[in-house]
PDB file of N, CA, C, O and CB in Angstrom:
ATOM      1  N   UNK A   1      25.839   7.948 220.886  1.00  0.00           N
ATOM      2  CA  UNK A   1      24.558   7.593 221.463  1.00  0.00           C
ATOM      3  C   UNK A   1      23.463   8.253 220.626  1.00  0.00           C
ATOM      4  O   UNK A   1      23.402   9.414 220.222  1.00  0.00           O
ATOM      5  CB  UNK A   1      24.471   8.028 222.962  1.00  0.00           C
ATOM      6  N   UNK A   2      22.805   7.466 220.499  1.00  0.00           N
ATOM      7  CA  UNK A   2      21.293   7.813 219.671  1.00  0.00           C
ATOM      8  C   UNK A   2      20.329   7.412 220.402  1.00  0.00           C
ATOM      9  O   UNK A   2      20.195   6.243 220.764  1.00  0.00           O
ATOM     10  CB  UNK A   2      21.000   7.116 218.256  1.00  0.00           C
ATOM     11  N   UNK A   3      19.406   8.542 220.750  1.00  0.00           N
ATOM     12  CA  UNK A   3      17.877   8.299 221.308  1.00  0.00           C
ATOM     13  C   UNK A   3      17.167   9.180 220.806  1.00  0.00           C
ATOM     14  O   UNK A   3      17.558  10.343 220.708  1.00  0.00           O
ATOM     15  CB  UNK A   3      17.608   8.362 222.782  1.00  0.00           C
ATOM     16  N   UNK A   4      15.724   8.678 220.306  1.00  0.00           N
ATOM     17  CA  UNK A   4      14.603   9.467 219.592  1.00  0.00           C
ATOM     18  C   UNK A   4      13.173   8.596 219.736  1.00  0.00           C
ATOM     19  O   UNK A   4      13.255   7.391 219.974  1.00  0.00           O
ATOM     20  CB  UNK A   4      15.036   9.697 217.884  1.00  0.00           C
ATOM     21  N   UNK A   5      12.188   9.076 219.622  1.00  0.00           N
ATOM     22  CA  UNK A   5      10.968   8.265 219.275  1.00  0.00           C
ATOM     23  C   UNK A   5      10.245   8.158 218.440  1.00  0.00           C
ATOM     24  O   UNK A   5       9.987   9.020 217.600  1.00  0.00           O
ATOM     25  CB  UNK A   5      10.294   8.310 219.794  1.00  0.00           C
ATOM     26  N   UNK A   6       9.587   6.611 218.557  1.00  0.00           N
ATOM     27  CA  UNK A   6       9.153   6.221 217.646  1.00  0.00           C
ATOM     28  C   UNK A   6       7.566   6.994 217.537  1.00  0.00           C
ATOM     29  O   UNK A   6       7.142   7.807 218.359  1.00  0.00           O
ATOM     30  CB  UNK A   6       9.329   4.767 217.745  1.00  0.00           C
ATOM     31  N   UNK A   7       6.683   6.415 216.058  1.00  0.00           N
ATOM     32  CA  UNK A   7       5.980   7.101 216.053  1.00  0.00           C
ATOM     33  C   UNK A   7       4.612   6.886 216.931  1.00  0.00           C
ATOM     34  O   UNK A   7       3.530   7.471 216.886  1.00  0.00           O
ATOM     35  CB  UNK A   7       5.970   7.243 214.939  1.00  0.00           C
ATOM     36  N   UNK A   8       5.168   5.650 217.872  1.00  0.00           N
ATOM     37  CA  UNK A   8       3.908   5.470 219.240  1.00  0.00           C
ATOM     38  C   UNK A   8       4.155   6.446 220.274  1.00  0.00           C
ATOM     39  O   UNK A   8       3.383   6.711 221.196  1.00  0.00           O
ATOM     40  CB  UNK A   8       3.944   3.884 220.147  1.00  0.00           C
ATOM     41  N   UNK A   9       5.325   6.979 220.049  1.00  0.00           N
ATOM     42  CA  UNK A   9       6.051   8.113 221.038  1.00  0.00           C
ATOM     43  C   UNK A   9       6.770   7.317 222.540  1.00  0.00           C
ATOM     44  O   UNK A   9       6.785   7.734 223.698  1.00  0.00           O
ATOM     45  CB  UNK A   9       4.624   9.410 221.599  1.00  0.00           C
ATOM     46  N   UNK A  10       7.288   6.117 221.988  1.00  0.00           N
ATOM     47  CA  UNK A  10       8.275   5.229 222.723  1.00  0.00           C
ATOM     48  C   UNK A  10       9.775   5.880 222.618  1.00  0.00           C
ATOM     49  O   UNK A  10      10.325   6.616 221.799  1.00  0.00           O
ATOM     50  CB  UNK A  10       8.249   3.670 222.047  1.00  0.00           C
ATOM     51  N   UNK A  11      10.026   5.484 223.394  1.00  0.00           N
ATOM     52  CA  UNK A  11      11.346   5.960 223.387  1.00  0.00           C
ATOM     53  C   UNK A  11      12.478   4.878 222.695  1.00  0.00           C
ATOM     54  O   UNK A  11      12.296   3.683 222.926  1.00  0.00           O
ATOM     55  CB  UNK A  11      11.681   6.288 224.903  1.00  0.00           C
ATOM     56  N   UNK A  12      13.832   5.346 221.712  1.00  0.00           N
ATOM     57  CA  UNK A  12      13.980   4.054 221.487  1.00  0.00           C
ATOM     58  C   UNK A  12      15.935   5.156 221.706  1.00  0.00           C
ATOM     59  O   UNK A  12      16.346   6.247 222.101  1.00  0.00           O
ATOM     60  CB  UNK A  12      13.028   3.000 219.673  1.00  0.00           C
ATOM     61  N   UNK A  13      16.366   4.084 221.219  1.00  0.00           N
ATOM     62  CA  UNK A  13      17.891   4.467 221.226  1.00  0.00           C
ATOM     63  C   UNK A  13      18.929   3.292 221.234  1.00  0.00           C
ATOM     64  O   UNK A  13      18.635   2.126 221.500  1.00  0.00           O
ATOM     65  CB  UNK A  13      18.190   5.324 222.502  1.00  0.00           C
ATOM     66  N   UNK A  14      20.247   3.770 220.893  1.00  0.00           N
ATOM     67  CA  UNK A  14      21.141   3.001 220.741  1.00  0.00           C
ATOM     68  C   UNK A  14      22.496   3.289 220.948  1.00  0.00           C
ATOM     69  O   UNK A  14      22.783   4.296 220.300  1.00  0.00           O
ATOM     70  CB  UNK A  14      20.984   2.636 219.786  1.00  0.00           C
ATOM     71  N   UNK A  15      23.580   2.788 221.649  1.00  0.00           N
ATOM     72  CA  UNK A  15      24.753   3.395 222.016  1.00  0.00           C
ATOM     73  C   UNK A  15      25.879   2.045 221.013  1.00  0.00           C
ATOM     74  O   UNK A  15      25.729   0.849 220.759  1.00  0.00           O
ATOM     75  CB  UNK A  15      24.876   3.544 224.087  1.00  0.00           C
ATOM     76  N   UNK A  16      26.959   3.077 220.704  1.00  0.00           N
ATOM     77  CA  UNK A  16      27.869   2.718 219.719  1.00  0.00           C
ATOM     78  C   UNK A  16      29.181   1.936 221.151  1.00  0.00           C
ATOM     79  O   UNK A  16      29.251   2.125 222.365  1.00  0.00           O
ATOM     80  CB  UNK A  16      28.425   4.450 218.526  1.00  0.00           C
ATOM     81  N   UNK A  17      29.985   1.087 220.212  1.00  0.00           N
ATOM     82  CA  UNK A  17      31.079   0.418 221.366  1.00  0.00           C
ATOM     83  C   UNK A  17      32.616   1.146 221.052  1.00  0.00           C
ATOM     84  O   UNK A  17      33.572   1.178 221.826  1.00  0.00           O
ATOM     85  CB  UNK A  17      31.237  -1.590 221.128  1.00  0.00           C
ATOM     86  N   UNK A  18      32.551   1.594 219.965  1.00  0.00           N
ATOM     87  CA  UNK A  18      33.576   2.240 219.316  1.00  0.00           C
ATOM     88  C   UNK A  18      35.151   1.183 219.358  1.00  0.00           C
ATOM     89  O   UNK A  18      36.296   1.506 219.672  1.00  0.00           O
ATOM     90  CB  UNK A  18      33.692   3.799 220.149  1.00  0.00           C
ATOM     91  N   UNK A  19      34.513  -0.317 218.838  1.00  0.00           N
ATOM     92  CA  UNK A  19      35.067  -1.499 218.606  1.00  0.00           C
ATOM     93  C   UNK A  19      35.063  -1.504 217.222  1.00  0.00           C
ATOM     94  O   UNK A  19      34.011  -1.894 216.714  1.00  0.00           O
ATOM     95  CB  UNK A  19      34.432  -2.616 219.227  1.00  0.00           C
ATOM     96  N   UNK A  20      35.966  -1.172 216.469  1.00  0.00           N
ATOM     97  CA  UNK A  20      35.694  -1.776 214.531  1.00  0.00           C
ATOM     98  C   UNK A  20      35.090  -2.748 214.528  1.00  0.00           C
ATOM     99  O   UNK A  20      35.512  -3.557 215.355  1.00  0.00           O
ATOM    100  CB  UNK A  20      36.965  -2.275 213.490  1.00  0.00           C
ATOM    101  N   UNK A  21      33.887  -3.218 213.710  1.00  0.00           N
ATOM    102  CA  UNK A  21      33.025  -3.492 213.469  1.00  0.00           C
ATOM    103  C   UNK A  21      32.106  -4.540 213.748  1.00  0.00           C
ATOM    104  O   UNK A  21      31.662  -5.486 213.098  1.00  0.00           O
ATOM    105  CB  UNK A  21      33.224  -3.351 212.800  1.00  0.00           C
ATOM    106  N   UNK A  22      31.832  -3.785 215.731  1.00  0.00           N
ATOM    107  CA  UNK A  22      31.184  -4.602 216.381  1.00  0.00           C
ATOM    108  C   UNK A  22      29.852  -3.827 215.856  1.00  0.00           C
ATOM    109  O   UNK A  22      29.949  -2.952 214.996  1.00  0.00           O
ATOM    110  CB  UNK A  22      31.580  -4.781 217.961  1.00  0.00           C
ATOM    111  N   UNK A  23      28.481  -4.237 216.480  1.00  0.00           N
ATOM    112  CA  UNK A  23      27.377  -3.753 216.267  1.00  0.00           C
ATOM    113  C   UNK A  23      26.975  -2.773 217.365  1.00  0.00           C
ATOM    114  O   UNK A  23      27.556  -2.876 218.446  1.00  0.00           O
ATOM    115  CB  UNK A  23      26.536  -4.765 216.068  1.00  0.00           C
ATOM    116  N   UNK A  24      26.123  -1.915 217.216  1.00  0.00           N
ATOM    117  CA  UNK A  24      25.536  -1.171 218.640  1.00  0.00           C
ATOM    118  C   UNK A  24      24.899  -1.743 219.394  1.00  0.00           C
ATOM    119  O   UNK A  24      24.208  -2.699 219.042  1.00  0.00           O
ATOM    120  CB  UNK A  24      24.746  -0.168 218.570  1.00  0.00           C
ATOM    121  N   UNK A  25      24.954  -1.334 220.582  1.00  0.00           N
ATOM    122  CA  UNK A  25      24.401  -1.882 221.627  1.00  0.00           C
ATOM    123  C   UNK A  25      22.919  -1.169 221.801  1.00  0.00           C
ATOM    124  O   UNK A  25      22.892   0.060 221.848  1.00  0.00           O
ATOM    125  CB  UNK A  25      25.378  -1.732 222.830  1.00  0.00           C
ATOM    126  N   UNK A  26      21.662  -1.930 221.898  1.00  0.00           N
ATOM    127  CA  UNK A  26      20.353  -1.377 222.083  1.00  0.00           C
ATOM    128  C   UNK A  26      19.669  -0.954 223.128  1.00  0.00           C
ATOM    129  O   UNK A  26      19.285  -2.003 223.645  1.00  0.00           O
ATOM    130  CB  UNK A  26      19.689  -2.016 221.725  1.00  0.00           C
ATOM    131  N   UNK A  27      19.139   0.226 223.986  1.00  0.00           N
ATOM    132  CA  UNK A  27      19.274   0.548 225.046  1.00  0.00           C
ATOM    133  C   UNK A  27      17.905   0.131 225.295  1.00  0.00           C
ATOM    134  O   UNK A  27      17.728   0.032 226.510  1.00  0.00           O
ATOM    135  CB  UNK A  27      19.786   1.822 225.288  1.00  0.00           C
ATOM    136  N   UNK A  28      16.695  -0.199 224.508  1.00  0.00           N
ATOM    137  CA  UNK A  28      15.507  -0.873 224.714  1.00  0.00           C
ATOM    138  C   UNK A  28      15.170  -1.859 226.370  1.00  0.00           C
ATOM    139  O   UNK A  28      14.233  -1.602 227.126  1.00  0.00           O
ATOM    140  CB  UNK A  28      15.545  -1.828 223.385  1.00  0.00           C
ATOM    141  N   UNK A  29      15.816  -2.550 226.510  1.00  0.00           N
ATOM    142  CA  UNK A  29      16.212  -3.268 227.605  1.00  0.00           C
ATOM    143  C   UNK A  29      16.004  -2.029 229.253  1.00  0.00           C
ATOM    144  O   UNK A  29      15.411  -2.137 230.326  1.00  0.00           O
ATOM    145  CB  UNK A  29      18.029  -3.834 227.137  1.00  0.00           C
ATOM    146  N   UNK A  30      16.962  -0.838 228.529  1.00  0.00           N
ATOM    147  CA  UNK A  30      17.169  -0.036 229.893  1.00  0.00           C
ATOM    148  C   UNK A  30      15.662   0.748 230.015  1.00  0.00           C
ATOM    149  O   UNK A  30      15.088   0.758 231.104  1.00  0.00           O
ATOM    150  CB  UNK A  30      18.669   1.208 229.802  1.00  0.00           C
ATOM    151  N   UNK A  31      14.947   1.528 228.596  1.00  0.00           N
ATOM    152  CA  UNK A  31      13.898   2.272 228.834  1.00  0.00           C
ATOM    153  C   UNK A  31      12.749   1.455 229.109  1.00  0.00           C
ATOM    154  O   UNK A  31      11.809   1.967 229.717  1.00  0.00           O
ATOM    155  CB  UNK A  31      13.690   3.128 227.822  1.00  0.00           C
ATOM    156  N   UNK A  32      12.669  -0.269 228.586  1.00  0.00           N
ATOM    157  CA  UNK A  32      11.549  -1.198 229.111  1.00  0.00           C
ATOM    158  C   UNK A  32      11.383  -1.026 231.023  1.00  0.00           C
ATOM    159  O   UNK A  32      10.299  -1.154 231.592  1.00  0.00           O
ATOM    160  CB  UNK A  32      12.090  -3.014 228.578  1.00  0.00           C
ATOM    161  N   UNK A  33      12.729  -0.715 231.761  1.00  0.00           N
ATOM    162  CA  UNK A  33      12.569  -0.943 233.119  1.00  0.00           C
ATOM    163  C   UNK A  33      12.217   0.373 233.556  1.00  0.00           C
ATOM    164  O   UNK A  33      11.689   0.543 234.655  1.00  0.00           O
ATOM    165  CB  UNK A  33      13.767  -1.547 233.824  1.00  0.00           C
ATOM    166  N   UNK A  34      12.473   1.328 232.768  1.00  0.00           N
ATOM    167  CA  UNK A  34      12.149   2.977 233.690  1.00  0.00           C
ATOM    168  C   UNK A  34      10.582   2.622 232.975  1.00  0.00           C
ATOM    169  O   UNK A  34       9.841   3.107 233.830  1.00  0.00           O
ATOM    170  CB  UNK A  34      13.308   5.084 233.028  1.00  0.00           C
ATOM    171  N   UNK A  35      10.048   2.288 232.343  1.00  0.00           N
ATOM    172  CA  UNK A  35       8.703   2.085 231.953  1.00  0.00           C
ATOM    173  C   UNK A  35       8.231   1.403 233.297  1.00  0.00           C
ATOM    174  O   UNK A  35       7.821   2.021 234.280  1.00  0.00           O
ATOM    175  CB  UNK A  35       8.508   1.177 230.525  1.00  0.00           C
ATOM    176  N   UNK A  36       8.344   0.133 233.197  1.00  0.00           N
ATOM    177  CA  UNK A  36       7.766  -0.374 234.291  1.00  0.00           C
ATOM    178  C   UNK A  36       8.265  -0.129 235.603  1.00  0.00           C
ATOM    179  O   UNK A  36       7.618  -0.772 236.430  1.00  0.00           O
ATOM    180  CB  UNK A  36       7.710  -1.555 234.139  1.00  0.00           C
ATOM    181  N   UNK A  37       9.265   0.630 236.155  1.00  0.00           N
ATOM    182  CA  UNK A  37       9.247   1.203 237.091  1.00  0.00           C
ATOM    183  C   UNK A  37       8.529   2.390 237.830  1.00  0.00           C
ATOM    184  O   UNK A  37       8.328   2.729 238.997  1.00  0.00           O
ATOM    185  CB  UNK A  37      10.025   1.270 236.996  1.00  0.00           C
ATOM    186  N   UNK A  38       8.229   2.875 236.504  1.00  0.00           N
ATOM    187  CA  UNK A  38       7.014   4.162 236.644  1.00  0.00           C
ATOM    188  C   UNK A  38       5.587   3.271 237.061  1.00  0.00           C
ATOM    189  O   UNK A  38       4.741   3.522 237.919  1.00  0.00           O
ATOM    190  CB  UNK A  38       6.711   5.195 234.799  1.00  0.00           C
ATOM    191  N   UNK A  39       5.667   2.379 236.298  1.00  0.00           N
ATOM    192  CA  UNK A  39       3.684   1.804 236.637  1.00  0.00           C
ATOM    193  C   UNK A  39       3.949   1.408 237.059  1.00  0.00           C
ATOM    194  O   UNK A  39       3.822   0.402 236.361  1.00  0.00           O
ATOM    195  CB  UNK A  39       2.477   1.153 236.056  1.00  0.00           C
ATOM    196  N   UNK A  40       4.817   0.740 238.696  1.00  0.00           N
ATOM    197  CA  UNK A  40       5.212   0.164 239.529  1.00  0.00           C
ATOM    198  C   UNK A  40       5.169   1.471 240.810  1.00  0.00           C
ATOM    199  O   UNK A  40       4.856   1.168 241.962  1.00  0.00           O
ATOM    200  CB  UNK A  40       6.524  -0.553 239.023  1.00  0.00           C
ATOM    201  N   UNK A  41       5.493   2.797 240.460  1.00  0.00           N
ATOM    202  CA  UNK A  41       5.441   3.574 241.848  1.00  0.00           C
ATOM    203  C   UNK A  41       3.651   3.862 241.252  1.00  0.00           C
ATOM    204  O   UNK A  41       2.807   3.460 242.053  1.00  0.00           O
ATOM    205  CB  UNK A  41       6.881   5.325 242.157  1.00  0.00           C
ATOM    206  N   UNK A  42       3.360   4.207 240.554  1.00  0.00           N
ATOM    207  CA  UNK A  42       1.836   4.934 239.969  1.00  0.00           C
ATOM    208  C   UNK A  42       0.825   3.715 240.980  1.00  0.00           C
ATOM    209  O   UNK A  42      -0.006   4.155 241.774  1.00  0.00           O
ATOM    210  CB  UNK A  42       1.504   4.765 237.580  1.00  0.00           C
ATOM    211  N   UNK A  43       1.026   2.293 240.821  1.00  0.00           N
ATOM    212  CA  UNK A  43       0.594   1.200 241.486  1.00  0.00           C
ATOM    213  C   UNK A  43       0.879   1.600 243.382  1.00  0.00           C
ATOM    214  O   UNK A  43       0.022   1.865 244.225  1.00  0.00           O
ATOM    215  CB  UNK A  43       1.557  -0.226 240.758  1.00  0.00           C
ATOM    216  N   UNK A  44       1.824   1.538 243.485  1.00  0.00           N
ATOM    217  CA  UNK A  44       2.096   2.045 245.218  1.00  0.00           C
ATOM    218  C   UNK A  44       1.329   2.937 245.451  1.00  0.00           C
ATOM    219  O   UNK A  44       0.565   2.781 246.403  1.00  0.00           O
ATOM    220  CB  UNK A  44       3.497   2.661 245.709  1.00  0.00           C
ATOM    221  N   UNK A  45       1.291   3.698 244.968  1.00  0.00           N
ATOM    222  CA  UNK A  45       0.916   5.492 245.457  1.00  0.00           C
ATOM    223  C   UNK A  45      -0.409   5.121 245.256  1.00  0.00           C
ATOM    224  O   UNK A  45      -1.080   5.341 246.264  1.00  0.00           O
ATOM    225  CB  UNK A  45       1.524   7.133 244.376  1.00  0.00           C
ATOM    226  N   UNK A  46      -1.138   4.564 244.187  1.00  0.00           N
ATOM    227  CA  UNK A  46      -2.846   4.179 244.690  1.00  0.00           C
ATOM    228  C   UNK A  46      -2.714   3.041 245.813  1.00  0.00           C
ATOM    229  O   UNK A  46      -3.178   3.350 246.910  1.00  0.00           O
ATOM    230  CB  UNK A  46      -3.969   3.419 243.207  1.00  0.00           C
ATOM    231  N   UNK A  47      -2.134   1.740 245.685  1.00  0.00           N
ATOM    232  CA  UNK A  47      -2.209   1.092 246.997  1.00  0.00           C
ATOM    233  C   UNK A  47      -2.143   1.743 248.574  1.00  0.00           C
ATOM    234  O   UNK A  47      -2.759   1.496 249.610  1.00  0.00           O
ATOM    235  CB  UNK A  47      -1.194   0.252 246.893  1.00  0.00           C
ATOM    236  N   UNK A  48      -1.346   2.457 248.300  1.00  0.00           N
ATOM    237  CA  UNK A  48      -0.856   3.369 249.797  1.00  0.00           C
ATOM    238  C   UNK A  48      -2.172   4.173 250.169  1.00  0.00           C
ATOM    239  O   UNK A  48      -2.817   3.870 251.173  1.00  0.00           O
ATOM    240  CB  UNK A  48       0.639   4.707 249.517  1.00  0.00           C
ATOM    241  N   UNK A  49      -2.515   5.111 249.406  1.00  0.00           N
ATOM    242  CA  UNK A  49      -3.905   5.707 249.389  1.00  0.00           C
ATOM    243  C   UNK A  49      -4.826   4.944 249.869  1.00  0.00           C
ATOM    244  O   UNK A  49      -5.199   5.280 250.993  1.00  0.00           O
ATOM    245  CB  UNK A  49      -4.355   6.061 248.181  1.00  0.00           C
ATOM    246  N   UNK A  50      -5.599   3.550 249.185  1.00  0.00           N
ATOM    247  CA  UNK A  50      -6.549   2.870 249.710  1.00  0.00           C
ATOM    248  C   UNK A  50      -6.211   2.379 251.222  1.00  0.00           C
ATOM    249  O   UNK A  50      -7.149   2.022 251.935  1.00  0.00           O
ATOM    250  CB  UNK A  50      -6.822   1.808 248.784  1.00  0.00           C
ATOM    251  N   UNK A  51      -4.460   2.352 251.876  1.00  0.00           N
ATOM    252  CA  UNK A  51      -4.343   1.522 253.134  1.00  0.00           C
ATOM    253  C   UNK A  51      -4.264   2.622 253.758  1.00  0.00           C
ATOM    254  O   UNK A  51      -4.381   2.468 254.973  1.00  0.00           O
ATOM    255  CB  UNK A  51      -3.211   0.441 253.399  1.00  0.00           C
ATOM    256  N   UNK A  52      -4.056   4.069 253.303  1.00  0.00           N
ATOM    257  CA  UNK A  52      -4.212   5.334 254.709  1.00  0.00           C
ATOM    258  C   UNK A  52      -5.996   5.433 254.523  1.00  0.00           C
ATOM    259  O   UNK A  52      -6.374   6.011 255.542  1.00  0.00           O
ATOM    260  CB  UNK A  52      -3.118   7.476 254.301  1.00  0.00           C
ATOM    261  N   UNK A  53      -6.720   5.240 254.003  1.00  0.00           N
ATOM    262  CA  UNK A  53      -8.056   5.100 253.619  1.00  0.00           C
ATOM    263  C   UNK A  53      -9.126   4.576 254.716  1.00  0.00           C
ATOM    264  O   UNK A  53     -10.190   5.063 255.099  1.00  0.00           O
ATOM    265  CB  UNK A  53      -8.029   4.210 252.488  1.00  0.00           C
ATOM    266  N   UNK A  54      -8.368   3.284 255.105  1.00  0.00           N
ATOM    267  CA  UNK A  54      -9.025   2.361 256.313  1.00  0.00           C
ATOM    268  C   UNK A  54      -8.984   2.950 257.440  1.00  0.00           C
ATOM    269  O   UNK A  54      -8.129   3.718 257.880  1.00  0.00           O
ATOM    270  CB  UNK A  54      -8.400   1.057 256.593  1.00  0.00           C
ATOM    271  N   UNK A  55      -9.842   2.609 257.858  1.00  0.00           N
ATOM    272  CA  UNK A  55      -9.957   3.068 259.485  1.00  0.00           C
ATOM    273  C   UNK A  55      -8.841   2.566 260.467  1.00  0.00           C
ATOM    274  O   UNK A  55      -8.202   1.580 260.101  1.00  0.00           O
ATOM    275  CB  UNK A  55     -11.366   2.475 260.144  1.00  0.00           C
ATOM    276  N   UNK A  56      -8.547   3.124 261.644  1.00  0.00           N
ATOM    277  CA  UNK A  56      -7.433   2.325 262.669  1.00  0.00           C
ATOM    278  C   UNK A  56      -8.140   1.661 263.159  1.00  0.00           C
ATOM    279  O   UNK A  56      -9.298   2.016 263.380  1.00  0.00           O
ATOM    280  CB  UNK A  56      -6.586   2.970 263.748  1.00  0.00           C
ATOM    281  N   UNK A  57      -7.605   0.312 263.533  1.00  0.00           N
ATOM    282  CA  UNK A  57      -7.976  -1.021 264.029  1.00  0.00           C
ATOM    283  C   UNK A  57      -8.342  -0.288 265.845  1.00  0.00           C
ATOM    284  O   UNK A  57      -7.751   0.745 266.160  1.00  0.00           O
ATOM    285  CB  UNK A  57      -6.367  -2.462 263.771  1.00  0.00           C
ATOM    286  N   UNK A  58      -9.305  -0.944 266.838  1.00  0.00           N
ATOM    287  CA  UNK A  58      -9.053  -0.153 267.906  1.00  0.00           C
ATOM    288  C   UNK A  58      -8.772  -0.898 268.860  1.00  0.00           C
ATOM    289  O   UNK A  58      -9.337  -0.865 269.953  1.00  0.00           O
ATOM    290  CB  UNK A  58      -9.965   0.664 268.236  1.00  0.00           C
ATOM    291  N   UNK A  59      -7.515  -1.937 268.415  1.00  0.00           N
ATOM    292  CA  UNK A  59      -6.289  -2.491 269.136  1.00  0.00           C
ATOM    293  C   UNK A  59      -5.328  -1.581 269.031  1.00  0.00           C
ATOM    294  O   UNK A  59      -4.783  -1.271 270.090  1.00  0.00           O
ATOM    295  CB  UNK A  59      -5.763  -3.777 268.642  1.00  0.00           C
ATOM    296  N   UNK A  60      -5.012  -1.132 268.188  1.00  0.00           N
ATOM    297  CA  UNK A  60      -3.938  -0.123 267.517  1.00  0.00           C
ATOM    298  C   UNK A  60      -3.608   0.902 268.240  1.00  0.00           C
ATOM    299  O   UNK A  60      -2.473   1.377 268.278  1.00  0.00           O
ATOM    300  CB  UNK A  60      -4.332   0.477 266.298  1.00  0.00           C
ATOM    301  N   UNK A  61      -4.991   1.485 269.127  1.00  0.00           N
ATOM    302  CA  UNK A  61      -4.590   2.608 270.107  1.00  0.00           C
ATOM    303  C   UNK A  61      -4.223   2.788 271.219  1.00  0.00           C
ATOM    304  O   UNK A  61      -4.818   2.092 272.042  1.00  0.00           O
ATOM    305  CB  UNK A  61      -5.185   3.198 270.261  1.00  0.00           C
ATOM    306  N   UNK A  62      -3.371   3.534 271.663  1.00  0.00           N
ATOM    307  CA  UNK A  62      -2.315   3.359 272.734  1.00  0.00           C
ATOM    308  C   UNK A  62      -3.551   3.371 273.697  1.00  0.00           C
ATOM    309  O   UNK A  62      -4.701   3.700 273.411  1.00  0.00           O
ATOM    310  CB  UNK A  62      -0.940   4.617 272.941  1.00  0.00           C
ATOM    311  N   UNK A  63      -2.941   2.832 275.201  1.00  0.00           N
ATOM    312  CA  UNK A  63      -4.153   2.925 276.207  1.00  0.00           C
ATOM    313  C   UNK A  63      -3.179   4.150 277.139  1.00  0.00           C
ATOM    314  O   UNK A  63      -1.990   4.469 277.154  1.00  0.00           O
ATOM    315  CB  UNK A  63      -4.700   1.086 277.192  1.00  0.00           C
ATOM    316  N   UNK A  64      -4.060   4.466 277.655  1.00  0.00           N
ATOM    317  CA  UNK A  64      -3.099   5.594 278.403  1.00  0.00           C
ATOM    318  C   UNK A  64      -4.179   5.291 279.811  1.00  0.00           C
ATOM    319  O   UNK A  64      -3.999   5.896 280.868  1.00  0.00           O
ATOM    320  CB  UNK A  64      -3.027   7.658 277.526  1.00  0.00           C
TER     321      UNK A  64
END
């Protein structure tokens, strides 16, 4: 296994099959989804913020 970065400071890498003389397998595919899985929670965590933000509706409150 080989992983290092490039000089955008991406992450890149490659894992071997240890098949005579298949090619490596490119792990690009796997670090594209932890990428966008990160700006996918970074996205929630401001959405969530703006919806604890709003006021409670004042149907919402219990009647006692």
């Amino acid at each position: 296994m080989t992983i290092g970065q490039d000089a955008a400071g991406n992450i890149r890498g490659y894992i071997g099959t240890s098949i005579p003389g298949a090619s490596t397998v490119s792990l690009a595919p796997l670090f594209d989804r932890s990428r966008r899985l990160a700006e996918i929670e970074a996205q929630r965590s401001s959405l969530l913020g703006r919806i604890d933000a709003q006021p409670a509706h004042p149907w919402g409150k219990a009647r006692t």
